[in-house]
FIFI-257262 format. One record per residue (C-alpha): residue in three letters; x, y negated, z; residue number from 1. Coordinates in Angstrom, 3 decimals. Example, Ala and Ser with C-alpha at 12.3 -4.5 7.8 and 13.67 -1.06 7.14 Angstrom:
BEGIN
+------+----------+----------+----------+-----+
! code !       xx !       yy !       zz ! pos !
+------+----------+----------+----------+-----+
!  ALA !   12.300 !    4.500 !    7.800 !   1 !
!  SER !   13.670 !    1.060 !    7.140 !   2 !
+------+----------+----------+----------+-----+
REM end
This chain:
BEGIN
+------+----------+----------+----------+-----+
! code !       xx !       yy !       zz ! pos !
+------+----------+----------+----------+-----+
!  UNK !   70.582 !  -61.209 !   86.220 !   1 !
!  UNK !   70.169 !  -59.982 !   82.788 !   2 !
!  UNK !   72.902 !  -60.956 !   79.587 !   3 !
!  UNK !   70.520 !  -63.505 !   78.339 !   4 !
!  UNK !   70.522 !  -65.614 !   81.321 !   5 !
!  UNK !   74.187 !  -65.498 !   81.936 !   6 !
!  UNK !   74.926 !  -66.751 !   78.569 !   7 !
!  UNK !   71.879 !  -69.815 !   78.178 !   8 !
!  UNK !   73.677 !  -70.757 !   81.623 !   9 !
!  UNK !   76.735 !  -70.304 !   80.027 !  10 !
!  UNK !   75.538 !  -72.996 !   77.268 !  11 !
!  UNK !   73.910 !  -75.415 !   79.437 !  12 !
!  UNK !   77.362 !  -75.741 !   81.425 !  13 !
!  UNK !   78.984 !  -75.940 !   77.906 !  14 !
!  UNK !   76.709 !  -78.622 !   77.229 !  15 !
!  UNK !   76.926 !  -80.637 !   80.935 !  16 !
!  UNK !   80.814 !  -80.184 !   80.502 !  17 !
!  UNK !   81.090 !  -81.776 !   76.961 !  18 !
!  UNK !   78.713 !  -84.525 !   78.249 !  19 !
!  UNK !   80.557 !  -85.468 !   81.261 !  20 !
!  UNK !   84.023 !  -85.565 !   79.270 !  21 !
!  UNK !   82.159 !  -87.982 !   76.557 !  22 !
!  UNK !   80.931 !  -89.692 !   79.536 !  23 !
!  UNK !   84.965 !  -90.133 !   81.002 !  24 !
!  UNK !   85.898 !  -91.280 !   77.732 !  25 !
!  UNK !   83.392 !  -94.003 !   77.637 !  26 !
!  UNK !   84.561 !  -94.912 !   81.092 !  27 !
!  UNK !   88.036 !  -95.177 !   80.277 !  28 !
!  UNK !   87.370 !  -97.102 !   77.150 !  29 !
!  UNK !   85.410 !  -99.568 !   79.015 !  30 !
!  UNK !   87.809 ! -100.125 !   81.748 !  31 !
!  UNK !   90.519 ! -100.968 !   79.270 !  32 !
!  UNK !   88.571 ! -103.700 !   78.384 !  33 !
!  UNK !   87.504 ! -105.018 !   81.449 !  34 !
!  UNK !   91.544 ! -105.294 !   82.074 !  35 !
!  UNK !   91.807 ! -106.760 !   78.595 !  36 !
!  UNK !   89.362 ! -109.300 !   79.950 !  37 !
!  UNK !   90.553 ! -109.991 !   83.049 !  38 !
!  UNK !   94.520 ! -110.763 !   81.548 !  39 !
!  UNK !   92.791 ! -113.120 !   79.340 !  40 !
!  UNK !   90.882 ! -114.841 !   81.238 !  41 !
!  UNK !   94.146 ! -115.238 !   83.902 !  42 !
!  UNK !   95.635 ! -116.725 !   80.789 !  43 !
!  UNK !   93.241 ! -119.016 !   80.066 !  44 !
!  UNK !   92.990 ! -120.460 !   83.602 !  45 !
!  UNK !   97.327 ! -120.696 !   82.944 !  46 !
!  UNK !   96.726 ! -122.778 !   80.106 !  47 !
!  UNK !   93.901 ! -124.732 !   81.578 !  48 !
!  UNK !   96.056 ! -125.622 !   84.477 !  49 !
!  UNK !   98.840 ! -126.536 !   82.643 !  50 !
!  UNK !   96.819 ! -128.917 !   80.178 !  51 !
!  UNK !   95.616 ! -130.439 !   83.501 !  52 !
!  UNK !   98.548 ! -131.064 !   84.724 !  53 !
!  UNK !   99.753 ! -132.604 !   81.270 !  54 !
!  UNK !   96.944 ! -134.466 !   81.153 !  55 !
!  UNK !   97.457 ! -135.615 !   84.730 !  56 !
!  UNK !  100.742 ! -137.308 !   83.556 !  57 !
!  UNK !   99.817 ! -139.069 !   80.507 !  58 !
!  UNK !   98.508 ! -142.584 !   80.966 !  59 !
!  UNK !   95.071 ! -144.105 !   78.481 !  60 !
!  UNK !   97.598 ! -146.502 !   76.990 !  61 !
!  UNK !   99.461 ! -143.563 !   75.127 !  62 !
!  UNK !   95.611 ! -142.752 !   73.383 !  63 !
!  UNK !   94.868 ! -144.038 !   70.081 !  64 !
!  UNK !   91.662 ! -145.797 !   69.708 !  65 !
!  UNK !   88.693 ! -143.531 !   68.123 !  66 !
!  UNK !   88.683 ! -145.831 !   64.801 !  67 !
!  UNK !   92.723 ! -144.415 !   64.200 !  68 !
+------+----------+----------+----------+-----+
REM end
């Protein structure tokens, strides 16, 4: 193999390599959020279960009428 082959291999990997690292941090990025979503929407099902449960105890004679 001749010099000029060696280094436009030696580029391409250069190339692949930087690639695949912006690749990882797109990866990483996106599976922070995915845990960002998931802790928020485990929060929101906390909340909706407690409301329930509020809800469940309160009687229809504690509700004002709409025209209040």
């Amino acid at each position: 193999m001749n010099d000029e082959k060696i280094i436009n291999l030696e580029i391409k990997f250069a190339h692949q390599d930087n690639f695949l690292n912006q690749l990882n941090d797109i990866v990483i990025t996106q599976q922070k959020s995915i845990e960002r979503l998931e802790k928020e929407i485990l929060d929101l099902k906390g909340n909706m279960n407690v409301r329930n449960t509020v809800d469940a105890n309160r009687s229809l004679s504690d509700d004002k009428p709409p025209h209040y």
